[in-house]
TORVO-693061 format. One record per atom (N, C-alpha, C): y negated, z, x negated. Coordinates in steps of 0.2 Angstrom, whole numbers, padded with zeros to 4 digits, always signed. Layout:
N
YZX
...
This chain:
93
+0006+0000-0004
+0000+0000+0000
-0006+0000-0004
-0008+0004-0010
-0011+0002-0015
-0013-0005-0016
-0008-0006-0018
-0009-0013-0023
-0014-0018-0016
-0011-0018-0011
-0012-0023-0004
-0021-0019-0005
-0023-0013-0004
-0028-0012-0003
-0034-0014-0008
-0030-0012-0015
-0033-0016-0023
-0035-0024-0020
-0029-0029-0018
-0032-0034-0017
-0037-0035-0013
-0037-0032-0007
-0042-0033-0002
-0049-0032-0004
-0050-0025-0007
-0056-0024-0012
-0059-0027-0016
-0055-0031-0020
-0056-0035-0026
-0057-0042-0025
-0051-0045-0022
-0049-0053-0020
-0057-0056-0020
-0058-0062-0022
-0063-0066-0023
-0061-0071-0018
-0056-0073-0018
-0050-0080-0014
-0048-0078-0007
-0056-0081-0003
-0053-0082+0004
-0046-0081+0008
-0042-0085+0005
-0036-0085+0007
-0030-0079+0006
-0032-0078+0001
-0027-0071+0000
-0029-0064+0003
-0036-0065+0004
-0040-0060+0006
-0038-0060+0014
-0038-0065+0017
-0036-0065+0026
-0028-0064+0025
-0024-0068+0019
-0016-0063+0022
-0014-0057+0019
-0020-0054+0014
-0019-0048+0014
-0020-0044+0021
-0024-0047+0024
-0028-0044+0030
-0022-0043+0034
-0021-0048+0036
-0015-0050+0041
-0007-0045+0039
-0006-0041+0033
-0001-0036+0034
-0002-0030+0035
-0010-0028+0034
-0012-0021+0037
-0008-0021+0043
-0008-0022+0048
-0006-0021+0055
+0002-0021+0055
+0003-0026+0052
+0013-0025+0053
+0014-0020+0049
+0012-0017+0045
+0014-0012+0039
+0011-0006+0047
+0007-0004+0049
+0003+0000+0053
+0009+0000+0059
+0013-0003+0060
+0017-0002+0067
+0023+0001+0065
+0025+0001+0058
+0031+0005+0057
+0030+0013+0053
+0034+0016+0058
+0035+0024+0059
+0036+0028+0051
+0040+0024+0048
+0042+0027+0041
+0035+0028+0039
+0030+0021+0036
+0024+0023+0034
+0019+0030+0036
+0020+0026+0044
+0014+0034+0048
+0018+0040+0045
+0025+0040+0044
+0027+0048+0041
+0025+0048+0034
+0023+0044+0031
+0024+0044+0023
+0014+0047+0023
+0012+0046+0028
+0003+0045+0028
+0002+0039+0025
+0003+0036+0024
+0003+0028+0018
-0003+0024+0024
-0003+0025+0031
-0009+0021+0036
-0014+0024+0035
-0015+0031+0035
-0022+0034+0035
-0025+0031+0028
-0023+0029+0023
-0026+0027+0017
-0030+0020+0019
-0025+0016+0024
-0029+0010+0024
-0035+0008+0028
-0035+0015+0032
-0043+0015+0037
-0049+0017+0036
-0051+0018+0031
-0057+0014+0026
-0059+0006+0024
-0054+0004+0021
-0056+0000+0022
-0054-0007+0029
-0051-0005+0033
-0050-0009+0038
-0054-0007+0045
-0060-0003+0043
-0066+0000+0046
-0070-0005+0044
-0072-0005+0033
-0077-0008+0032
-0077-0016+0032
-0070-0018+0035
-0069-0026+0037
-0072-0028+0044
-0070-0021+0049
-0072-0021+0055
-0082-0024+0054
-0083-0017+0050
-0092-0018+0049
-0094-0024+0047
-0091-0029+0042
-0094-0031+0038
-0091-0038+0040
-0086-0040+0040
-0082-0047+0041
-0083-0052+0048
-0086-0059+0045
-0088-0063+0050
-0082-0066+0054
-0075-0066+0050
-0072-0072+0051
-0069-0066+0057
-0067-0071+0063
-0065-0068+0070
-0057-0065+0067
-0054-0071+0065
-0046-0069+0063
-0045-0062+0058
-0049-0061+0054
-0048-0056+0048
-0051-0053+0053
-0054-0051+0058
-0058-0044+0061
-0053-0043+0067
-0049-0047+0070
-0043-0047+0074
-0036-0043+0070
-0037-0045+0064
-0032-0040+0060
-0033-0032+0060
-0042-0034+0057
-0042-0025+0057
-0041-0022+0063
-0044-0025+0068
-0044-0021+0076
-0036-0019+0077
-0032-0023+0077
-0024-0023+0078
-0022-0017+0073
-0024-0017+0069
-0022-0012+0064
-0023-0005+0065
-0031-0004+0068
-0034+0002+0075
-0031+0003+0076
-0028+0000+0084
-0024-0001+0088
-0018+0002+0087
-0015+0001+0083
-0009+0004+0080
-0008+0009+0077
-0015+0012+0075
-0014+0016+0069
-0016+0023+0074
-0021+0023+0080
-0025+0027+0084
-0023+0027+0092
-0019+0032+0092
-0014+0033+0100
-0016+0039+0101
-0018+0044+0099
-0017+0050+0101
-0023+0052+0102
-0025+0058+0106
-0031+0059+0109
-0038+0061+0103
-0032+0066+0097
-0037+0068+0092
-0037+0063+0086
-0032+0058+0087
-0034+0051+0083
-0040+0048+0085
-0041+0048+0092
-0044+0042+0094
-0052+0046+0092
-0050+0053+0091
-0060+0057+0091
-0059+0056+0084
-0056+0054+0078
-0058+0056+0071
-0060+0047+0069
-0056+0042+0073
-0059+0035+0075
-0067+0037+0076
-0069+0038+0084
-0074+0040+0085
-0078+0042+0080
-0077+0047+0076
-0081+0051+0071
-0083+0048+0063
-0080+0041+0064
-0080+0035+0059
-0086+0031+0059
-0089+0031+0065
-0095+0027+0066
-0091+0019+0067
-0087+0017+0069
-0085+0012+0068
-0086+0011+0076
-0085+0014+0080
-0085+0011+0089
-0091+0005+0088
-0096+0007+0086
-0101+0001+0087
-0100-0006+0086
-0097-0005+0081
-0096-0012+0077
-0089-0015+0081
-0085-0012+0084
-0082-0016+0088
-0082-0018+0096
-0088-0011+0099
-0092-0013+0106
-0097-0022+0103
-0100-0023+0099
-0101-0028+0096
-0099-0034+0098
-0091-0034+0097
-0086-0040+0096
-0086-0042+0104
-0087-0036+0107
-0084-0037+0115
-0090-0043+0118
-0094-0041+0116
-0102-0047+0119
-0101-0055+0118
């Protein structure tokens, strides 16, 4: 998960950078990781994609990534307490 997040950080190449994107989310649906905590590391920067990133596809990753990462009631408040709701009320318009 590291390494995946090092690329994201770093990556200069378009294209590696959106299938980088694009595994946050599949990795975010399996149980083993959420036990391991290995998801909570990648919601920084899958927050600063939401903020920052124009391409619809790469910001449909992170959102899905959310999603999957934020079910429970006091997930959904330390979400909230991210600042990041705005930037996805945004997408909705």
């Amino acid at each position: 998960m590291h390494t995946l997040l090092q690329i994201i950080n770093t990556t200069s190449n378009k294209n590696i950078y959106k299938k980088a994107t694009q595994i946050i989310p599949t990795l975010c649906l399996g149980k083993t990781l959420r036990l391991l905590g290995l998801v909570e590391i990648t919601i920084p920067t899958v927050i600063k994609i939401i903020q920052r990133e124009t391409d619809l596809e790469i910001v449909t990753s992170a959102v899905s990534a959310i999603f999957y990462t934020f079910k429970t009631k006091s997930e959904i408040q330390k979400l909230v307490e991210t600042g990041v709701i705005p930037s996805l009320v945004s997408y909705l318009k």
